[in-house]
OpenMM code with the backbone's topology and positions (N, CA, C; nanometers):
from openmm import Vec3, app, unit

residues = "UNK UNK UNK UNK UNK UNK UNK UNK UNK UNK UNK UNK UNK UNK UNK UNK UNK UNK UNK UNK UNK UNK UNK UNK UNK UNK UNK UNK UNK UNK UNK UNK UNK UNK UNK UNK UNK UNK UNK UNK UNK UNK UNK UNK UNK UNK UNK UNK UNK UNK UNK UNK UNK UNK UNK UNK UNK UNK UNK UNK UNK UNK UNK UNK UNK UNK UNK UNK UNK UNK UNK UNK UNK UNK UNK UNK".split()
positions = [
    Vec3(7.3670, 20.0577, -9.6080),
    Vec3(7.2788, 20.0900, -9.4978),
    Vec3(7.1353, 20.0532, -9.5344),
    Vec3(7.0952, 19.9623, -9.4453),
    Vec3(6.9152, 19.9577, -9.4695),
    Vec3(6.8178, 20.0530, -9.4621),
    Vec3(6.7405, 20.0699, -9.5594),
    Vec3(6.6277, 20.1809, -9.5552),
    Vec3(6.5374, 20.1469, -9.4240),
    Vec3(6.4615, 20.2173, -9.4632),
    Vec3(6.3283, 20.2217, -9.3410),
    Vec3(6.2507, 20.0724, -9.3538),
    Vec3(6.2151, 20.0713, -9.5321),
    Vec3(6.1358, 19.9834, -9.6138),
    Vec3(6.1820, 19.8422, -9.5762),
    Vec3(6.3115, 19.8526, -9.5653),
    Vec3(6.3799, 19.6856, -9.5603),
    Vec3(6.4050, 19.6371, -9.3981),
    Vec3(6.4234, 19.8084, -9.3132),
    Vec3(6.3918, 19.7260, -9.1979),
    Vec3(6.2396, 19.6294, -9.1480),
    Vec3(6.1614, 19.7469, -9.2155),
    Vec3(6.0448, 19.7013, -9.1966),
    Vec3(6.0383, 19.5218, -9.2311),
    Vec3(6.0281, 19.5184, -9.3624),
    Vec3(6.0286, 19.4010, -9.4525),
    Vec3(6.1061, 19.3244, -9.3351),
    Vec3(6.1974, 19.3462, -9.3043),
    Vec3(6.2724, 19.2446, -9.2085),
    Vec3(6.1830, 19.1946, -9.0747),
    Vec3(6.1352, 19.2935, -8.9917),
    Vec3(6.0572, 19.2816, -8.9038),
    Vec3(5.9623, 19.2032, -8.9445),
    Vec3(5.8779, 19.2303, -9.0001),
    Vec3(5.7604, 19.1529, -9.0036),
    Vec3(5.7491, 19.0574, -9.0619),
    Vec3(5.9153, 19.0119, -9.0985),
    Vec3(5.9075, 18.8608, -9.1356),
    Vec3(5.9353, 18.7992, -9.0069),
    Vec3(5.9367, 18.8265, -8.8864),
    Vec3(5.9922, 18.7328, -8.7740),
    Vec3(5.8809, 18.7240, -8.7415),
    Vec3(5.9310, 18.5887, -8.6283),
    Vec3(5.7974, 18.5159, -8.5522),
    Vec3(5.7121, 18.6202, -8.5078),
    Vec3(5.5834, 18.6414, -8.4160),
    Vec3(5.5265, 18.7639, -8.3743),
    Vec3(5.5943, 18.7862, -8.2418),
    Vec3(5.6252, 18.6683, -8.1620),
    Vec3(5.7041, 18.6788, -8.0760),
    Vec3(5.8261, 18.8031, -8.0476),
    Vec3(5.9118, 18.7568, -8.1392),
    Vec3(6.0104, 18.8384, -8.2110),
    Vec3(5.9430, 18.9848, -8.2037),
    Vec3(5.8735, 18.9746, -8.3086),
    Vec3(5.8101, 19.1462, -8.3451),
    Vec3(5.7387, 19.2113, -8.2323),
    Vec3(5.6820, 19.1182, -8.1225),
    Vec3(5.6346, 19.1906, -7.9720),
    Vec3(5.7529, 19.2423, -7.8905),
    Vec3(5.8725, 19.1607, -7.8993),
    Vec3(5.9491, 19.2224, -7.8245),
    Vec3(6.0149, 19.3226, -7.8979),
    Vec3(6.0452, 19.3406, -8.0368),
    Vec3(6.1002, 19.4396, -8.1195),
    Vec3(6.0021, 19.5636, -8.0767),
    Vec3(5.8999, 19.6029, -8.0854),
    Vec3(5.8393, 19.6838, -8.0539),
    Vec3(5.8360, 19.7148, -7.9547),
    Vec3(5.8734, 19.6197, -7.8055),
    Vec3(5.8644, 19.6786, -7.7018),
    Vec3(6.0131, 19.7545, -7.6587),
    Vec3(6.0857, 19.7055, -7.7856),
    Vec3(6.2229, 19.7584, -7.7648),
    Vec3(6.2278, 19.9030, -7.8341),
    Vec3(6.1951, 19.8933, -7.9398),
    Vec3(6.1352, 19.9999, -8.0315),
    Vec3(6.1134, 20.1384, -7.9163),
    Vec3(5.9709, 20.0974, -7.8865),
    Vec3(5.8532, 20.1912, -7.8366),
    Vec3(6.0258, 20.2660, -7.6869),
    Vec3(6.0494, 20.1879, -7.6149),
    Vec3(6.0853, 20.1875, -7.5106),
    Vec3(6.2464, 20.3065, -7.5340),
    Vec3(6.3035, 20.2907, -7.6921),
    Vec3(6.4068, 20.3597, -7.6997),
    Vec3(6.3261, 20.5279, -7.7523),
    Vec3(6.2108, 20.5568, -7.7486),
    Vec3(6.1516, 20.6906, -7.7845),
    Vec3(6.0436, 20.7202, -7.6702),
    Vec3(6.0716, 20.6506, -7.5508),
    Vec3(5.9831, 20.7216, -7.4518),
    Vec3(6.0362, 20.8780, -7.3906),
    Vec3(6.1790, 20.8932, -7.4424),
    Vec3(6.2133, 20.9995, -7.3200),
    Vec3(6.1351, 21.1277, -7.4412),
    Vec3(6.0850, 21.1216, -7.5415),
    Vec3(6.0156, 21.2145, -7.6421),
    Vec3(5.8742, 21.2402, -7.5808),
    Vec3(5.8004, 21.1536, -7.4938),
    Vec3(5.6959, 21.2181, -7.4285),
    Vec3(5.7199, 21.3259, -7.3188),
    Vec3(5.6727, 21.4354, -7.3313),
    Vec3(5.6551, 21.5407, -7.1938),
    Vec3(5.6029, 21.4927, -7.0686),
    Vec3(5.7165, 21.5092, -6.9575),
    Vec3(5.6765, 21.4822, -6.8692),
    Vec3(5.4738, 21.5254, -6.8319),
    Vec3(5.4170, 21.6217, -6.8711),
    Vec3(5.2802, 21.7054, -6.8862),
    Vec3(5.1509, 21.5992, -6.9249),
    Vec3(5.2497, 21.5615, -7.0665),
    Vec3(5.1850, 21.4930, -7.1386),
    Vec3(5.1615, 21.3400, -7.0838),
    Vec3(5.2560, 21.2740, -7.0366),
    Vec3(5.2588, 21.1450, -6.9629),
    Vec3(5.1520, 21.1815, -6.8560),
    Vec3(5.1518, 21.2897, -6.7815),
    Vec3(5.1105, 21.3116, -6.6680),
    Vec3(4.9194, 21.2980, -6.7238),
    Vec3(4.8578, 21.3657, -6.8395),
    Vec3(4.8003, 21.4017, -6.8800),
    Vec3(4.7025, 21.2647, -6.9204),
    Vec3(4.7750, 21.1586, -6.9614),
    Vec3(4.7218, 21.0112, -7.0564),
    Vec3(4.6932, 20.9516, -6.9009),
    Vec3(4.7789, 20.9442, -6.8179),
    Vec3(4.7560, 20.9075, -6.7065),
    Vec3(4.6272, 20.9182, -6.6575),
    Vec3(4.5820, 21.0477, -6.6262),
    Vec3(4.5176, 21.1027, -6.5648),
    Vec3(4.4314, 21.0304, -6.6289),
    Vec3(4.3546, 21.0947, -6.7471),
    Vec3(4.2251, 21.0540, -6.8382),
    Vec3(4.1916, 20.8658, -6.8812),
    Vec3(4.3200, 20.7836, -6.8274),
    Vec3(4.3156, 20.6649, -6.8089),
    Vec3(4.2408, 20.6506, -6.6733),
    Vec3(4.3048, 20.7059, -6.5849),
    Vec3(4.2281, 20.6949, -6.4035),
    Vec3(4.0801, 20.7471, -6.4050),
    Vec3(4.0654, 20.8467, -6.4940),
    Vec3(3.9341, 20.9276, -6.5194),
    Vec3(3.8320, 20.8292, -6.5623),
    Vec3(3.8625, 20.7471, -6.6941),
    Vec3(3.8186, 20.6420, -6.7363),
    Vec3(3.7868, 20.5339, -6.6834),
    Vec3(3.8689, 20.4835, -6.6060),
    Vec3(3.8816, 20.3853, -6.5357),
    Vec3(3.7526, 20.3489, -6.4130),
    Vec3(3.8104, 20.4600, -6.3152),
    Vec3(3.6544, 20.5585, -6.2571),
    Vec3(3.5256, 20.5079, -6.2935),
    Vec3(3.5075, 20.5291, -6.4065),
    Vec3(3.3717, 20.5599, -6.4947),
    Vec3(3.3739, 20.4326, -6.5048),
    Vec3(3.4289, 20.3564, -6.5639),
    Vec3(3.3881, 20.2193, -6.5404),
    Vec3(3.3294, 20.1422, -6.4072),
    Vec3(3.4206, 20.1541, -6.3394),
    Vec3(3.4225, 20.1139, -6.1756),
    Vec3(3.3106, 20.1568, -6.1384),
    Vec3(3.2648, 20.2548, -6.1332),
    Vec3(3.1062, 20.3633, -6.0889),
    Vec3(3.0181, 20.2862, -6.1467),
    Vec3(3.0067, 20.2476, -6.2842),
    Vec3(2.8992, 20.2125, -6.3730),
    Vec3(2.8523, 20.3143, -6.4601),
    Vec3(2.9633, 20.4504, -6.4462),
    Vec3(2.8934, 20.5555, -6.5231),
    Vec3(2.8894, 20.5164, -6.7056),
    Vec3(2.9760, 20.4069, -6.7508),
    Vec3(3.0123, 20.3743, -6.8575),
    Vec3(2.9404, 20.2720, -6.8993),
    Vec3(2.9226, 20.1957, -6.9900),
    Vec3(2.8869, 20.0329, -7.0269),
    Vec3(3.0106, 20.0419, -7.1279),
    Vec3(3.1112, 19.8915, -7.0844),
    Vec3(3.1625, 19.8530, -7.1761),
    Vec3(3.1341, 19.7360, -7.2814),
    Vec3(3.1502, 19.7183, -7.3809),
    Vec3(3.1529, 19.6262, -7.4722),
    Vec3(3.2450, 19.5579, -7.5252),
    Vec3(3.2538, 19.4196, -7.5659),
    Vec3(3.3564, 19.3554, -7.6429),
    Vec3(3.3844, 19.3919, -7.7520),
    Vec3(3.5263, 19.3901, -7.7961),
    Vec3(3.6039, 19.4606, -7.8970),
    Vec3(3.5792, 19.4147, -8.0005),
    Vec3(3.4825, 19.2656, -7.9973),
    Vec3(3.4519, 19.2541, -8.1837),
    Vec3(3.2834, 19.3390, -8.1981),
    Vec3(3.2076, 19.3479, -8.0723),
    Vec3(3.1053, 19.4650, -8.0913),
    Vec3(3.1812, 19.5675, -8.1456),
    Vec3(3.2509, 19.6562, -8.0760),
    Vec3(3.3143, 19.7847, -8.1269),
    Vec3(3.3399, 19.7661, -8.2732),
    Vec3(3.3733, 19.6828, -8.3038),
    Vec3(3.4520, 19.6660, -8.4241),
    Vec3(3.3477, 19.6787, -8.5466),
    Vec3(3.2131, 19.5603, -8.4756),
    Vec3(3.1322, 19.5721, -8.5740),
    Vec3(3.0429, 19.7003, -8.6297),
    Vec3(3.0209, 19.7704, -8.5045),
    Vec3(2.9967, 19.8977, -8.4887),
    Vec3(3.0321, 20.0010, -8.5706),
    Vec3(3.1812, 19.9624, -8.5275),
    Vec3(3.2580, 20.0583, -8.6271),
    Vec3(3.3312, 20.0473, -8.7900),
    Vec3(3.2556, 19.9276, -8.8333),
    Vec3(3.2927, 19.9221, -9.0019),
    Vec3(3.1522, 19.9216, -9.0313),
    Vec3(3.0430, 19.9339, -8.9435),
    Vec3(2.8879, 19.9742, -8.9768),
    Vec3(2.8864, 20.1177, -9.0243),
    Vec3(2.9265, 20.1735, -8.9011),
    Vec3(2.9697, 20.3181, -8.9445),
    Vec3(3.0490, 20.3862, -9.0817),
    Vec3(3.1353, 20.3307, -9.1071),
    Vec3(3.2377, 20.3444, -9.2110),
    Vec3(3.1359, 20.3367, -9.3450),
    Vec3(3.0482, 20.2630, -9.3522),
    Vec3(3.0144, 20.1819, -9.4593),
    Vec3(2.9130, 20.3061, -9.5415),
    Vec3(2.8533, 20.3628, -9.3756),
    Vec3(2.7671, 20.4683, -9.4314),
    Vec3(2.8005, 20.5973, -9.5364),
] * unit.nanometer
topology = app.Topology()
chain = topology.addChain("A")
for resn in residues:
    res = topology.addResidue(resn, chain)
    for name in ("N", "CA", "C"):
        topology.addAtom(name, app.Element.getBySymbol(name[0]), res)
């Protein structure tokens, strides 16, 4: 029987292709583990978010800003 370690090792030797759909297969066999509450909940604070964008209450930025931002931070 394969460990955890060797499935892994296995995975992430395939194309990424491969490993996008493994994960979407993955992710998709442990959805019924979210609470209906909880689904309801990510939802919401996504639409909440979303909102805030749409309004202008937010400024967004590109994700290599964030990024830089945030190993600026780290560093301190």
């Amino acid at each position: 029987m394969s460990t955890l370690t060797d499935v892994t090792k296995q995975a992430l030797a395939l194309p990424v292709e491969d490993r996008v759909a493994l994960a979407q297969r993955v992710l998709d066999s442990v959805e019924h583990f979210a609470s209906p509450e909880i689904e309801k909940a990510w939802m919401d604070e996504a639409d909440r978010r979303w909102r805030e964008i749409e309004e202008g209450k937010v400024q967004c930025l590109p994700a290599d800003e964030v990024m830089k931002q945030a190993r600026e931070r780290l560093r301190r």
